[in-house]
C-alpha positions in Angstrom: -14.4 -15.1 -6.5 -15.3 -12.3 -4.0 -15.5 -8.9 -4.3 -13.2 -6.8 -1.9 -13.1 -3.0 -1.4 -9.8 -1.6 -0.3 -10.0 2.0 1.7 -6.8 3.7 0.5 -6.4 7.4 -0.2 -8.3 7.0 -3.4 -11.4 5.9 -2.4 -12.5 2.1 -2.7 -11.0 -0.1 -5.1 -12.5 -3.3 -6.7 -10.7 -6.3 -7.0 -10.9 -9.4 -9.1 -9.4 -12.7 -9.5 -9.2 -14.0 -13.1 -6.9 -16.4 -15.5 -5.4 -14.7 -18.4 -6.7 -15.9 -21.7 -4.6 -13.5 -23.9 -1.1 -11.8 -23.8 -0.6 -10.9 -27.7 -1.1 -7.1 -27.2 1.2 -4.5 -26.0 0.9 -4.0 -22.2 -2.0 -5.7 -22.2 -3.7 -9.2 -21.1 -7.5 -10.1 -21.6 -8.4 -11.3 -17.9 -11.3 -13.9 -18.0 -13.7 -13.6 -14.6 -15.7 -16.6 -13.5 -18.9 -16.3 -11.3 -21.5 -18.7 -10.3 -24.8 -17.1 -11.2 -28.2 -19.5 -9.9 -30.6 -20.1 -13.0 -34.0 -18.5 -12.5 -36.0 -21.7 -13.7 -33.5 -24.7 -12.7 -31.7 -23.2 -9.5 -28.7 -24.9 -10.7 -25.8 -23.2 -10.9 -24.3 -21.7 -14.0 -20.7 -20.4 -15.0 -21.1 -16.8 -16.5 -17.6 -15.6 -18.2 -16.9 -11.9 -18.5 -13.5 -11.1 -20.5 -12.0 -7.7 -19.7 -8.4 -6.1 -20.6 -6.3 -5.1 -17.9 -2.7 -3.3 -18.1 0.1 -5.0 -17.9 3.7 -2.6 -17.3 6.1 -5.2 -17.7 4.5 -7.5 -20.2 5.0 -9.9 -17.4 1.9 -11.8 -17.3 1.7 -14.9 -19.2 -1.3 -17.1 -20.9 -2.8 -19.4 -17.8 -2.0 -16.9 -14.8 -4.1 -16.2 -12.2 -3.8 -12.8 -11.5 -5.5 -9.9 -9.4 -6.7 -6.9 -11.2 -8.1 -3.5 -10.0 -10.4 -1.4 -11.5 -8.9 2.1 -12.4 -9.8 5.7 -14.7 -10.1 4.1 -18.0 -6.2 3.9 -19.8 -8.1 3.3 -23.3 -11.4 2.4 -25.1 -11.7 -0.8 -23.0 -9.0 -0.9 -20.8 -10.2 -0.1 -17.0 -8.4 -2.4 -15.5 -4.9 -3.0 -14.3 -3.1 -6.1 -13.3 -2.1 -5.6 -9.1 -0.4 -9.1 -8.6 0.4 -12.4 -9.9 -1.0 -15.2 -7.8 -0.1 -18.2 -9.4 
């Protein structure tokens, strides 16, 4: 997945691609991110996870999409995300 930066009348946006893992909440899905981080001793490699929430309007997004999500002001304790597109 690769990092893009938008120039919009905010600012720079970040983007990321992720699968959603979880849809049970309100307006919400948990977004899993993969990267491919090299191991320090091997050099092989590795799949790092990082699971964040993003907001969902519509309640739209089901368990298995790929979606794009875009970091925005923080909507609640974890939620800093919100869900731009479904790719699928």
């Amino acid at each position: 997945m690769t990092t893009e930066a938008v120039k919009n009348e905010r600012g720079q946006r970040r983007f990321r691609v992720g699968h959603v893992v979880s849809n049970k909440m309100d307006k919400t899905v948990v977004v899993a991110i993969e990267r491919l981080v090299k191991h320090t001793a091997y050099k092989k490699y590795v799949r790092r996870t990082s699971k964040v929430k993003a907001h969902d309007e519509g309640n739209t997004c089901q368990i298995g999409d790929n979606v794009r999500i875009a970091m925005t002001r923080p909507l609640s304790k974890d939620k800093k995300w919100r869900v731009v597109e479904i790719i699928k």
